[in-house]
Each structure stands twice: as structure tokens, then as C-alpha cells.
C-alpha positions in Angstrom: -48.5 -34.2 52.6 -48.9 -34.8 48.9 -46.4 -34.0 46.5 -48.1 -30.8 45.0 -50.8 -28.8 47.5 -52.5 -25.5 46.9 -54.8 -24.0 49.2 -57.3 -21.7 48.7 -55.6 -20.1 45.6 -56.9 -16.7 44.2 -56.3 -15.3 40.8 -57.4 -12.3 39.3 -56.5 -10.4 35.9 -57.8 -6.9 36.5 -61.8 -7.3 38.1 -61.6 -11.0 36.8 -61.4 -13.5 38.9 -60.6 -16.1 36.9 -59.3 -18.7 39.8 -61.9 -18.6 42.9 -60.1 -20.5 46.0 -59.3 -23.1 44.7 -57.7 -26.5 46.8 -56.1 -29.1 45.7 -53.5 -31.7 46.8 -51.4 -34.2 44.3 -50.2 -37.8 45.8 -47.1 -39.3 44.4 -47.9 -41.8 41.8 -51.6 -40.4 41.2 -52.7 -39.2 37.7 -55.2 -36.2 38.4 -57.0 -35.1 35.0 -58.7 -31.5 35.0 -61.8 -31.1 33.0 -63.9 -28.2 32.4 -65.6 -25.9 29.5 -63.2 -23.3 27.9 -62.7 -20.5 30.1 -63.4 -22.4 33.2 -59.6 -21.3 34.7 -57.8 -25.0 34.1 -54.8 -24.0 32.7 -54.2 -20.9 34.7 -54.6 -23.1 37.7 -51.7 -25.2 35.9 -49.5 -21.5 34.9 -50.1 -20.5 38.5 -49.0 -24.1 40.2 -45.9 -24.2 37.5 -45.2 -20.5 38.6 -45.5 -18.9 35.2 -48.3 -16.5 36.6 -48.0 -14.8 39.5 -51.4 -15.7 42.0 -53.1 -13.4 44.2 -54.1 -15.1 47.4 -53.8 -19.0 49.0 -50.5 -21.0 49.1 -48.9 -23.1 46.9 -46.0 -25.9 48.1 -44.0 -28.7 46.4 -42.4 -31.9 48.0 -42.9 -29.7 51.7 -41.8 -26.5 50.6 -43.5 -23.8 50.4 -43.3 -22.1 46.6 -45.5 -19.1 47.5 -47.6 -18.0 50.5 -50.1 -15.9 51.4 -49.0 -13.6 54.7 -51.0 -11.7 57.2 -51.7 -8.0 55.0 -53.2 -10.5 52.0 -49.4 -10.0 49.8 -48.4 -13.6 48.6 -44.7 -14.0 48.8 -42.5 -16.3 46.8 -39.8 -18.3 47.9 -35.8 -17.2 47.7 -34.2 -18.0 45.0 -32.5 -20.8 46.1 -35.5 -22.4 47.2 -37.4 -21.3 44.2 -34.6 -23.4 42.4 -35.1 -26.9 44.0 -39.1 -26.4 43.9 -38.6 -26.0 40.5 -36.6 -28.9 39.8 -39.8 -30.7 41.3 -42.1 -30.1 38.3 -42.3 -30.5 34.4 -44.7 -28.9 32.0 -45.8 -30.1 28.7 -47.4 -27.0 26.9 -50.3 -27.7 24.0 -47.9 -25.8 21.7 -44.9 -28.1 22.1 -42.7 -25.1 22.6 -39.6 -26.7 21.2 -36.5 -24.5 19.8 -36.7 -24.3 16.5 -32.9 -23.8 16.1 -32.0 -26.3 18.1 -31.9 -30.3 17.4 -33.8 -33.2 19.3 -31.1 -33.6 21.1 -30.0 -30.1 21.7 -33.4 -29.2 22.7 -33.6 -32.2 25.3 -30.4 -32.3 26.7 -30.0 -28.0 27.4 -32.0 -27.2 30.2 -30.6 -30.4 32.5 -26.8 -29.6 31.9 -26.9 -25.8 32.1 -29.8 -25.2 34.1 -29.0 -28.1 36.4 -25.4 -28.8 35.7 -25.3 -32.0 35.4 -23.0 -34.3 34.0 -23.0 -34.3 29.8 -22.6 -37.3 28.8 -25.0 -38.4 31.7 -27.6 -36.6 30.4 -26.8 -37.1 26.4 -27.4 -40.9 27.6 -30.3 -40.4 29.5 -32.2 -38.1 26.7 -31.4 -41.1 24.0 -32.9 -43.5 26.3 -35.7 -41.4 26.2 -35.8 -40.7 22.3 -35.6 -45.1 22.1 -38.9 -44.8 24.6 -40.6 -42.3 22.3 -40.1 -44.1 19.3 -37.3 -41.7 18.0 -34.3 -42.6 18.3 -33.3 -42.1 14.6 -34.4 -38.2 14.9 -32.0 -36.6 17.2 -30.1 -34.6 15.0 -33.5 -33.3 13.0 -34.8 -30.1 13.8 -38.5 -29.4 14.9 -39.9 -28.3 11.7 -38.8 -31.6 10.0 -41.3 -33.1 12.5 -45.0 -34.0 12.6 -46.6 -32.1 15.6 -47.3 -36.2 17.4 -43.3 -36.4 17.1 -42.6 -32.3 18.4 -45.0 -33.2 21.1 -43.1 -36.3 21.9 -39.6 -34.3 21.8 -41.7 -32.2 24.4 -42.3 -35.1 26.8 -38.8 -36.3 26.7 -37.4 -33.3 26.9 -39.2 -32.8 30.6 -39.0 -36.5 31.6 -35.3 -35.8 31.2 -35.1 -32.8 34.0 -35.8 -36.2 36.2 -39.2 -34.4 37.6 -41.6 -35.8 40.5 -44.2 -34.2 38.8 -45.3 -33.6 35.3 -48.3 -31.1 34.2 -49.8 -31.2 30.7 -52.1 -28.3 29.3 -54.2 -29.5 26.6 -51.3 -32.0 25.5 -53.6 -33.2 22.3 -55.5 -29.6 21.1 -52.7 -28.9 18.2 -53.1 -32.6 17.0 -55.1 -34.4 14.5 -57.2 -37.3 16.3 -54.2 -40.0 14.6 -51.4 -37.7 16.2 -53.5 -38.1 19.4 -53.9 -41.4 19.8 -49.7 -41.2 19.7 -49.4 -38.9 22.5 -52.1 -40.6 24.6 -50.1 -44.2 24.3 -47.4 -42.6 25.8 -49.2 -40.9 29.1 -51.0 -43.9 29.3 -47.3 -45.7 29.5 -46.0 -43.2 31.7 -49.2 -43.4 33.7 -48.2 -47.3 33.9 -44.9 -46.7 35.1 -46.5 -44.6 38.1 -45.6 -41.1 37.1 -47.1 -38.3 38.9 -49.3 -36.3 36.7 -51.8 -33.3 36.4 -53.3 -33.2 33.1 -55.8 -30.8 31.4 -57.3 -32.4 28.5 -60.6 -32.9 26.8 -60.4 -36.4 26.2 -62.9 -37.7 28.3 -62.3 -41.4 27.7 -58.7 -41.5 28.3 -58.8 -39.5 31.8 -61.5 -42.1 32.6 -59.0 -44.7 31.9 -56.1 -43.6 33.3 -56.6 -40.8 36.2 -57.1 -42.1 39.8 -59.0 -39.0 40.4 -60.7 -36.3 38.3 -61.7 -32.5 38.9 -64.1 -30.8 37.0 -63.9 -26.9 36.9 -66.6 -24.7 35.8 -66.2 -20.6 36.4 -62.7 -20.8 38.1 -63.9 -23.1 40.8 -63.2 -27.0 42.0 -67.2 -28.3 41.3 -66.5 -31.5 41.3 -63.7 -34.0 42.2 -64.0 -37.6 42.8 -63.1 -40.7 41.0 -63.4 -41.2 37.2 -66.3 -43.4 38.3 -68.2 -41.1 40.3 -67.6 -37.9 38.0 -67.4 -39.0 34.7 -70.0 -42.1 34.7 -72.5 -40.5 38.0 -72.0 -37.3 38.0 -73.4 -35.6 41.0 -73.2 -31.8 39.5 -75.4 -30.6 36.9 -73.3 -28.2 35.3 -70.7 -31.5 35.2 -73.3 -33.6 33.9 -74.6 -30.8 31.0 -70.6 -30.5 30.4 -70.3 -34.1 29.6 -73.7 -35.0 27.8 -71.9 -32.3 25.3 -68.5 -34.4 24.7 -70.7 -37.5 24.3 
């Protein structure tokens, strides 16, 4: 069993259906990048597997347990609460838009969610979120508030600030689209790094070179469906699809 699987997952908003069964399974240590034209469902696939939509068929489980299942009358039910709890602890998400608070410091905005959400220890987690501002290159900007930031640095603060919930895996959606390509090359050193240091992660992006470089596997979506999935090898440099190899010849 892989650390993240989904099976046969459905979505639909209204007569859409924007997510056509859709399977996937996520190893522990294995970068998977998602690529695909606008529209093609990749990040509701990610809002649905990081249970911020709600899906309408298949099942969806984390580390073994089951997050949401579909049962015999076709009704996907979610797990209890207490189960919903630890499955969540298993995942981060980066979000495109950083999504920091703005009335909050760094720190603050780091350290919140692991001692109230997960009660642990303060000064525990105050030590682990500076270790990760010394990692991001920001240790002088804890006390500064978002908008005193560059979006390469607020999308930094985002990373640390889900590295330091201590997930097994981390999802990023489009973790470059707000950024200028010299913020971008920041934010890719640092998945590359974290890629390095075996970190489990399912990234959306459109950077075509760098999910060559560092994903053990790539999937390629087109019209809410898996077309293509194989190593970066075999998907980005032979390409057996031709709606993957149109997509690419495009990003060239």
C-alpha cells in the first residue's frame, strides 16, 4: 500500500464531470508531478485528495486508512472525525496563492496550526519552525508580516509553515503561477532540496524541466482523466499520447 491511493475517483460540479475515474497510488519517498492543459481537473484531483472538495464516487485512503469510500447505493462516506483527524495530520498543501495570514507574523503563521490544532508542545514547535525559517533562508524574518514579503519569501513561509505540521505527504498546486521566473527559480531550489531529502510529494506545476528532473514518476491529465503516467523519460522525452505529445510541443 502506498502512502496516498485513490481509486476510481468521480467528480462532478452540476452535469460536469470534471474528474473521470481517476487512480492513483503515492509511494513513500516518490515525487509524482501532475501535468496537463488548464482545465484538465489537476488541482481538483489535489482539493479532492486534501479533502477540501467533497468527491462523488471512488475511494480515497492515507497511510491504510480509509479518508472516504464509496458504499453499495453509490453515497461516498467520510471518515469520523477522529479518524478524519489523524488522516489529516498525514498531508500538507502548498496553495499557488500562498494563503498566509496577513495579521499574523512568520512565526505566528508557522507555529499556529501545530500547537493548537495538534497541541503540541510550544517551545517544541517555536524551535522546530526556526529551524525551518534557517532552511528557507529566513531566519531574520520571523517577526515580519506577509506583506513586508516578496511572493518567493510568502511562498517560502508557506512551505515551512506545512513542513512544520511534520507531514508524510506534501501537495503543491501550481506552487510557481503567482511568481516571476526569478522568484521561481527560489521556490524550485527548495522542492528540489526537499525532493533530495526524500520527501513525499504530489506536485502540479507547469514547469516541465524541473518535474523531469526531480519526479520519479509523471501523470499527464487531459479532460479530467489519467492519459498518461510513466517515468519522466518515457512521458516527457517519448511520449506515447498524442494529446501529451501536442501538450508538450506547446511548452517547448
Amino acid at each position: 500500500m502506498g502512502l496516498l491511493e485513490i481509486k476510481h475517483l468521480r467528480k462532478n460540479f452540476g452535469s460536469l464531470e470534471v474528474l473521470k475515474d481517476i487512480s492513483m497510488s503515492v509511494e513513500e519517498g516518490e515525487v509524482v508531478s501532475i501535468l496537463g492543459p488548464s482545465g484538465s481537473g489537476k488541482s481538483t484531483l489535489l482539493r479532492c485528495a486534501t479533502l477540501l472538495e467533497t468527491m462523488d464516487g471512488g475511494k480515497l485512503s492515507y497511510c491504510d486508512k480509509t479518508a472516504a469510500c464509496e458504499n453499495d447505493a453509490g453515497q461516498v462516506l467520510y471518515a469520523k472525525r477522529k479518524s478524519m483527524k489523524e488522516i489529516k495530520d498525514c498531508f500538507g498543501l502548498v496553495f499557488q496563492n500562498f494563503n498566509l495570514f496577513p495579521h499574523y507574523t512568520v512565526l505566528k503563521n508557522i507555529v499556529d496550526a501545530p500547537i493548537h490544532t495538534q497541541k503540541r508542545e510550544k517551545e517544541e514547535v517555536i524551535r522546530q519552525a526556526r529551524q525551518l525559517l534557517k532552511k528557507m533562508g529566513l531566519e531574520d524574518k520571523e517577526n515580519a508580516y506577509p506583506q513586508q514579503l516578496s511572493g518567493g519569501q510568502q511562498q517560502r513561509i508557506a512551505i515551512a509553515r506545512a513542513l512544520c505540521m511534520n507531514p508524510k505527504i506534501l501537495f503543491f498546486d501550481e506552487p510557481t503561477s503567482a511568481l516571476d521566473p526569478e522568484l521561481t527559480g527560489e521556490i524550485l531550489r527548495v522542492l528540489r532540496s526537499l525532493a533530495d531529502e526524500k520527501m513525499t510529494m504530489v506536485i502540479v506545476t507547469h514547469e516541465i524541466e524541473f518535474a523531469k528532473n526531480v519526479s520519479k514518476r509523471i501523470i499527464f491529465m487531459d479532460g479530467g482523466k489519467i492519459v498518461e503516467e510513466g517515468s519522466p523519460e518515457q512521458v516527457i522525452d517519448n511520449p506515447s499520447n498524442q494529446r501529451t505529445r501536442e501538450f508538450l510541443q506547446k511548452m517547448k
